[in-house]
DOPAGU-702176 format. One line per field, with one value per residue (C-alpha): residue in one letter; residue number from 0; x, y, z. Coordinates in pm, 1 decimal. Each point is the difference from the previous one (the first is absolute). Example, Ala and Ser with C-alpha at 12.3 -4.5 7.8 and 13.67 -1.06 7.14 Angstrom:
residu [A|S]
num [0|1]
east [1230.0|137.0]
north [-450.0|344.0]
up [780.0|-66.0]
This chain:
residu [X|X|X|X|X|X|X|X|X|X|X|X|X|X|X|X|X|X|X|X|X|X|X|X|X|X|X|X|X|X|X|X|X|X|X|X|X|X|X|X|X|X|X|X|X|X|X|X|X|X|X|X|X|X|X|X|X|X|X|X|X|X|X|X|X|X|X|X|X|X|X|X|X|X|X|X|X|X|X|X|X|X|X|X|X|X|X|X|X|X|X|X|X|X|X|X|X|X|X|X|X|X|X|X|X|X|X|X|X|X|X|X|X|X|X|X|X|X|X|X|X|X|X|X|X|X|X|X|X|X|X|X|X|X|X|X|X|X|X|X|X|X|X|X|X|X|X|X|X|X|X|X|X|X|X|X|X|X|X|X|X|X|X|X|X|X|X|X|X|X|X|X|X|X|X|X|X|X|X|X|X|X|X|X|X|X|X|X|X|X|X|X|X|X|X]
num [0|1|2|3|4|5|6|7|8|9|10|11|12|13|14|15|16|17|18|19|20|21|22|23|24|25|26|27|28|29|30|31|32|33|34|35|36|37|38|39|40|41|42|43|44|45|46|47|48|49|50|51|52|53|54|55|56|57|58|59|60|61|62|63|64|65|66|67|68|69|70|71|72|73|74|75|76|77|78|79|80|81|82|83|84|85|86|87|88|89|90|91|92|93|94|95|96|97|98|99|100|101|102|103|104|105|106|107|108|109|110|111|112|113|114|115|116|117|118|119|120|121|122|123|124|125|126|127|128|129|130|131|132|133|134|135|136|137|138|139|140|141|142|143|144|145|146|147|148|149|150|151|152|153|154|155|156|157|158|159|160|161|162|163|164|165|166|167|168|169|170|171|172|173|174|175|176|177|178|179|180|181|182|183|184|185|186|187|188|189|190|191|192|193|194]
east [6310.4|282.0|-108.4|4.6|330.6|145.5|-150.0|77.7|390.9|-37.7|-104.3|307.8|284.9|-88.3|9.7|318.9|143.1|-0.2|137.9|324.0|38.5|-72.8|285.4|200.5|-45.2|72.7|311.9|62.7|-72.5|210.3|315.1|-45.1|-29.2|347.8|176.1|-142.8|111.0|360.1|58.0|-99.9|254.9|251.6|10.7|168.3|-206.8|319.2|305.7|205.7|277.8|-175.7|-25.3|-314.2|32.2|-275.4|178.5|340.2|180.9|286.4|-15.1|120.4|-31.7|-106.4|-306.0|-71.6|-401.6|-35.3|-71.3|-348.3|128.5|274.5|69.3|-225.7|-302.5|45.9|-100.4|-269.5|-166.7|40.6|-173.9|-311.5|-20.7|-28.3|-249.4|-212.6|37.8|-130.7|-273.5|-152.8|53.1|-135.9|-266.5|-94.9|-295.6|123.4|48.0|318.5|-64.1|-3.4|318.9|186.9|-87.4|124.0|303.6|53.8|-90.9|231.1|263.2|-24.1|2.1|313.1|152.7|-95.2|162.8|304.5|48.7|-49.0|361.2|-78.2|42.6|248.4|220.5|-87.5|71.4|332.3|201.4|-95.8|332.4|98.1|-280.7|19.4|43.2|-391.3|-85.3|-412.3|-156.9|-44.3|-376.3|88.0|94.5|-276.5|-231.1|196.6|-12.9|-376.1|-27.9|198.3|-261.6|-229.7|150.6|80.1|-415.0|-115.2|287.2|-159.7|-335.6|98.3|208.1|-40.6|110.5|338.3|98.1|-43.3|226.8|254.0|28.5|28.6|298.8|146.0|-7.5|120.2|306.1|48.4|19.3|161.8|314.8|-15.3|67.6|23.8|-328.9|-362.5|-296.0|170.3|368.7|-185.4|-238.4|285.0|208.1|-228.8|-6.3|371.9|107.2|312.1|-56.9|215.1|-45.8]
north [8453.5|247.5|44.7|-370.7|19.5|248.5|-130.5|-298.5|108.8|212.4|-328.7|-187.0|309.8|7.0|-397.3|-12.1|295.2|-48.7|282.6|-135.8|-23.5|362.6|25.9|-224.5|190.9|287.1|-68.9|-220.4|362.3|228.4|-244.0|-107.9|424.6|22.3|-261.8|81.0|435.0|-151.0|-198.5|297.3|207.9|-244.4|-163.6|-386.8|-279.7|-126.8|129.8|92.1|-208.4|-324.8|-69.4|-5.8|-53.7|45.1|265.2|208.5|114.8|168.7|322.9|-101.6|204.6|-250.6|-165.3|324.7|-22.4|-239.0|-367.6|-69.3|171.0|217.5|232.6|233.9|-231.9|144.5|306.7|-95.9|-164.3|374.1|137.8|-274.9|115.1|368.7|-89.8|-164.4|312.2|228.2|-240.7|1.9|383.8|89.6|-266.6|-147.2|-129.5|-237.4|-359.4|-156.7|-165.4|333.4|153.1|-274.1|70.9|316.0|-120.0|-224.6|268.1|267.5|-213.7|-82.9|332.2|44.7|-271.1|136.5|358.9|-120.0|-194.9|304.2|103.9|362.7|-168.0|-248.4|275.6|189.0|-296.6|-82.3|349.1|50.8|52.8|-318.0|-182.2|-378.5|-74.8|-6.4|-124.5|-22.5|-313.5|-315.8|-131.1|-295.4|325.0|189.6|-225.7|-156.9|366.1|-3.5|-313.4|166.1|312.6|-196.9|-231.7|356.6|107.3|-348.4|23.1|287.2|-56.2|-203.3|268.0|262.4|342.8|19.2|-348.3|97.3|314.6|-201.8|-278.1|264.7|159.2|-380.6|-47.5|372.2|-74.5|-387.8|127.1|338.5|-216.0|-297.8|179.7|364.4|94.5|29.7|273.9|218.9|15.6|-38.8|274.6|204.0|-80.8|67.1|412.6|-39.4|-46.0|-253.1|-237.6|-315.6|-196.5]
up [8363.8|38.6|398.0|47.3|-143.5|213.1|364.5|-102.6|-64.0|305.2|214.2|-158.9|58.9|350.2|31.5|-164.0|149.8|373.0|213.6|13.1|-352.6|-26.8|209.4|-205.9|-286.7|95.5|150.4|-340.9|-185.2|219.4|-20.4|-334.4|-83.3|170.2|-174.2|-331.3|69.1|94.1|-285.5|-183.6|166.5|-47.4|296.1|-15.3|181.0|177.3|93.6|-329.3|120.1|-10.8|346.0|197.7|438.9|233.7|209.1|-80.7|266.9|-123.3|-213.4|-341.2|-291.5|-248.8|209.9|214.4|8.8|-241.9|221.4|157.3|333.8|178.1|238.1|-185.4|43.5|401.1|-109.4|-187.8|363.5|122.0|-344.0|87.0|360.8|-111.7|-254.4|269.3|218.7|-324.9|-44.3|342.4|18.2|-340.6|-53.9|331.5|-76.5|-332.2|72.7|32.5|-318.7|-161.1|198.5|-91.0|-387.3|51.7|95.5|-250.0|-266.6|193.4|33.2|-411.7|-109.4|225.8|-188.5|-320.5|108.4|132.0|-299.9|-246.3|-143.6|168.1|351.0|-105.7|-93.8|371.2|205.2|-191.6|-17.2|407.4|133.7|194.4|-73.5|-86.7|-376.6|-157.5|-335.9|68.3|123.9|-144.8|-13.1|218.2|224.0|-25.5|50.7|298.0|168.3|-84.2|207.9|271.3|26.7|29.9|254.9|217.4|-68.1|129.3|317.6|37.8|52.4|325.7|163.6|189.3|-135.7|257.1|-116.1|-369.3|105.8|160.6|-236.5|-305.6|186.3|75.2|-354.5|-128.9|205.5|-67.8|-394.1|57.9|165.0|-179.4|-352.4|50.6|-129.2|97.6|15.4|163.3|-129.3|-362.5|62.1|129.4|-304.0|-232.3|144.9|-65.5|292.2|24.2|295.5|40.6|310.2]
């Protein structure tokens, strides 16, 4: 009885559960981990202020990384196309399917450490950096979009355009509001670096 049972459940779960809802799932489990970890943390859904736009242009103190997307969400295209890059090096032989869950997962945890008050704290006393507060989860999940727009860009260019459009971008965000990989990375050694 109890082996009819379980084929029989077996013979249903894979039924129910095509491929693509395995898929669904897990990207259902890795997002809905994210949000949950950021609301622990303290993370608001929205912006604080009480408004919520698709894309900010300006740096403002009170909405800094808090709507859906900004000029942040540029640099999160560059983190996708790197995370392609690892995944082909490191793991050639997984399926796309399985890169791109690594993405999604890499680019949660990110979200999950740059939300922690530890790297708060490090992004917001970088000298001449932007105001930072942490990221809203409208934010973080908008940047997790954004990776994972840059990993699927990626998978339809060749390396040198990947290279060229990550600089394009670097310097369209560096300009536009004084910040970026770069000048951030730098700032974070200490070093003071104002364009």
């Amino acid at each position: 009885m109890a082996d009819n049972f379980f084929s029989m459940w077996q013979r249903t779960r894979h039924a129910v559960l095509k491929p693509w809802w395995g898929h669904v799932l897990r990207v259902v489990l890795v997002l809905g981990t994210m949000v949950v970890w950021l609301k622990l943390v303290g993370r608001s859904y929205i912006c604080p202020c009480g408004v919520v736009v698709f894309w900010q242009s300006e740096l403002d103190p009170a909405q800094n990384s808090q709507q859906f997307a900004d000029w942040y969400s540029l640099l999160h295209v560059m983190y996708g196309f790197g995370l392609f890059i690892f995944a082909n090096v490191m793991r050639p032989h997984w399926s796309l399917g399985a890169k791109a869950l690594m993405a999604l997962v890499s680019s949660a945890i990110w979200e999950m450490v740059e939300n922690t008050p530890f790297v708060v704290a490090l992004f917001k006393h970088s000298p001449h950096a932007p105001t930072y507060w942490g990221d809203s989860i409208l934010n973080s999940l908008g940047d997790t979009l954004f990776v994972m727009i840059g990993f699927g860009l990626a998978t339809r260019l060749s390396l040198w355009a990947i290279a060229a459009l990550a600089v394009a971008l670097e310097l369209a965000v560096s300009f536009a509001i004084n910040d970026g990989m770069v000048l951030a990375t730098l700032r974070l050694f200490g070093i003071p670096v104002s364009l």
